[in-house]
C-alpha positions in Angstrom: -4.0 1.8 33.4 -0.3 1.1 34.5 -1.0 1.5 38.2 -4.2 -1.0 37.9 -2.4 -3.6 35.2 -5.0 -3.4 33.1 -4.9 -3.0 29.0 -8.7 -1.8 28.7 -10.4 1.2 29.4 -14.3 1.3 29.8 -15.3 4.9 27.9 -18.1 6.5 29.5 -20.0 9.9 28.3 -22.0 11.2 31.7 -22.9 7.7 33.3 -23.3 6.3 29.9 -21.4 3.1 28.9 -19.9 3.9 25.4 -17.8 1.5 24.5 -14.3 0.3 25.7 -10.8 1.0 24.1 -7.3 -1.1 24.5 -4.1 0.5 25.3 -2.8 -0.1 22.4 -5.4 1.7 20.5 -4.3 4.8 22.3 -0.8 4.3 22.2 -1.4 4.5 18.3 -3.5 7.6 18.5 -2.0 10.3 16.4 -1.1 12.8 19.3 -1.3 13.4 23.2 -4.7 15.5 22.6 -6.7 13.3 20.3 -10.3 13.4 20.8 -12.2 10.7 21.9 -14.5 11.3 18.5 -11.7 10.1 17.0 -10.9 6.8 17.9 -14.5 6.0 18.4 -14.3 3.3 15.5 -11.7 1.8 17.9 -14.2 1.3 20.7 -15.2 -2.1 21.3 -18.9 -2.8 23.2 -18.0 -5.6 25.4 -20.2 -5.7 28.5 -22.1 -7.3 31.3 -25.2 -6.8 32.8 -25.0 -6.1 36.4 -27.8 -9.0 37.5 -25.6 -11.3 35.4 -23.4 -14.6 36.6 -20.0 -14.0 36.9 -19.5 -16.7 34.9 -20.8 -14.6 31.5 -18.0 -11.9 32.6 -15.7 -14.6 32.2 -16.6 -15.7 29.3 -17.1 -11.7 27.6 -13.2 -11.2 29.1 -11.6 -14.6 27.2 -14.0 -14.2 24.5 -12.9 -10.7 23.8 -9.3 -10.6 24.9 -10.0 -7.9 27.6 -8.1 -7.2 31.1 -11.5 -5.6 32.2 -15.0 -6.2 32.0 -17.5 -3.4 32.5 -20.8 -3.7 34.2 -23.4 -1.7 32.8 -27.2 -1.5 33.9 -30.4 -2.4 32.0 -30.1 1.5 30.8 -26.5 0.9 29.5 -25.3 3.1 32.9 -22.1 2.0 33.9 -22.1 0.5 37.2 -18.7 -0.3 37.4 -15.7 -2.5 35.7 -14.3 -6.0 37.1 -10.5 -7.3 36.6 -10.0 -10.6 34.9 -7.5 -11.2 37.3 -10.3 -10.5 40.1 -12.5 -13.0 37.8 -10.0 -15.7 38.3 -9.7 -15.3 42.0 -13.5 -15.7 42.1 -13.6 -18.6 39.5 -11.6 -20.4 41.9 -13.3 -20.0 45.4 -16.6 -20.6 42.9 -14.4 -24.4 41.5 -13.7 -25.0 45.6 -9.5 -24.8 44.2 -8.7 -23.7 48.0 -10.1 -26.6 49.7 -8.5 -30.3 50.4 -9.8 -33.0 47.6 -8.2 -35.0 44.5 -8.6 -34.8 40.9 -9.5 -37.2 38.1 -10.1 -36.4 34.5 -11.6 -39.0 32.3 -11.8 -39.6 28.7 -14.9 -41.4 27.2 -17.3 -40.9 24.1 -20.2 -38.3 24.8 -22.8 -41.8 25.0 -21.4 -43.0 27.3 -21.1 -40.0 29.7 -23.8 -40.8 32.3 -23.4 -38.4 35.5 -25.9 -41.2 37.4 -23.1 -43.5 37.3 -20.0 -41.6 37.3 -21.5 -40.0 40.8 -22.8 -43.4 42.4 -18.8 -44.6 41.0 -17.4 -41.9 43.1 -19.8 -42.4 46.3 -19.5 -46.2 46.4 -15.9 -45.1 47.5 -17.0 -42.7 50.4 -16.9 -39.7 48.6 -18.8 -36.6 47.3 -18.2 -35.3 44.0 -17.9 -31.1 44.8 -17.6 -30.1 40.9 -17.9 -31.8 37.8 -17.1 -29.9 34.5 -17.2 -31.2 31.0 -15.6 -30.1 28.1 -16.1 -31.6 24.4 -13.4 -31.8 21.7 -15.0 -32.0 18.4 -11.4 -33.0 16.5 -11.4 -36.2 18.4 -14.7 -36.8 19.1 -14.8 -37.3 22.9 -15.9 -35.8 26.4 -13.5 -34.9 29.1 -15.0 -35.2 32.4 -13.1 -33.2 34.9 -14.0 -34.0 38.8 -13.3 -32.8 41.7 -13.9 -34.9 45.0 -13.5 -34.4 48.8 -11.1 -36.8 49.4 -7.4 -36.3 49.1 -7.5 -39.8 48.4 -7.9 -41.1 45.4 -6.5 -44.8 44.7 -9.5 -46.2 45.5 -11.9 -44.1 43.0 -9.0 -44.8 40.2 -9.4 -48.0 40.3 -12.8 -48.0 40.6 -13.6 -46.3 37.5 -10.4 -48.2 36.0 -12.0 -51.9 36.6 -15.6 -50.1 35.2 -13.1 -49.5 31.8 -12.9 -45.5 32.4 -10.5 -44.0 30.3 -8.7 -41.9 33.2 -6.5 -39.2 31.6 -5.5 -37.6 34.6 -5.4 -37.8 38.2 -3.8 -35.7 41.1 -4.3 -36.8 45.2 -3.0 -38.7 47.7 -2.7 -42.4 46.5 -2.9 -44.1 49.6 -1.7 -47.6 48.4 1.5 -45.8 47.0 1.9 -44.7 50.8 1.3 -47.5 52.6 3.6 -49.4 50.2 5.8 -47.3 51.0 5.6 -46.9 54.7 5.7 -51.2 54.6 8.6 -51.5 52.5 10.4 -48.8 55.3 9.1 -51.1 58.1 10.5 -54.1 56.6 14.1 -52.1 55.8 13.9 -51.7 59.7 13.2 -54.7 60.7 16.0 -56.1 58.2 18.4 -53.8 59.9 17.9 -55.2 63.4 
């Protein structure tokens, strides 16, 4: 477990999925030779299918506080065992975190959420929308819409959804205006000094 970095152990009997055990349950065992009898009311029976989304293994790992997920078969024959960590690496080439885009995260009430509009928002201003994820809060009441464009740039779709009265909680890109404010204000610092 120490050479893997992992804090679960998937139990099998012959090719049989049993049932999967934390480190800590076996640290607390009562000596070196315990039987695996024994701690059987330790086992948890966390588990994916093998024709499953990676996604649900995602879920099964947070859900269940696990390090790995096994991956049994329609028999409940274990077909293998995925890292969370390997999970994560996969969530993000599946999100698209590897490749050049902005940001923006808006906060509105869930009636007024309308993905028709939000996308024709974001395409009146060049761009594509590559992933969109939403996430409800039921304490306050409201959606956060979290999107991912292709464009590093993303002054222009701020202020887009900004004069539509988008509530934008966060955003992360280039902002071009706050560039080429820049680069005029060092143009006219030059031609000051001449």
């Amino acid at each position: 477990m120490n050479d893997n970095n992992v804090t679960h152990l998937p139990i099998v009997e012959g090719e049989k999925y049993i049932g999967i055990i934390s480190e800590e349950d076996l640290l607390q065992a009562d000596n070196d030779h315990a039987e695996l009898q024994t701690l059987q009311q330790s086992f948890g029976n966390a588990s994916v299918k093998a024709d499953e989304h990676f996604l649900k293994a995602v879920q099964v790992a947070v859900e269940n506080g696990l390090s790995i997920v096994p991956v049994v078969m329609n028999d409940n024959e274990i077909a293998g065992a995925v890292a969370y960590s390997d999970l994560l690496k996969h969530a993000s080439e599946f999100m698209s975190l590897n490749e050049p885009g902005g940001l923006i995260v808006l906060e509105m009430e869930g009636k007024q959420y309308s993905f028709n509009e939000i996308s024709k928002l974001v395409e009146t201003n060049d761009a594509q929308i590559t992933q969109l994820n939403t996430s409800y809060d039921p304490e306050t009441g409201m959606m956060e819409v979290t999107i991912r464009i292709n464009k590093p740039e993303v002054s222009d779709i701020v202020a887009t959804f900004q004069r539509y009265e988008y509530n934008i909680k966060y955003f992360f890109g280039e902002e071009l205006y706050v560039n080429e404010l820049r680069n005029n204000y060092d143009n006219l610092m030059n031609y000051l000094k001449i």
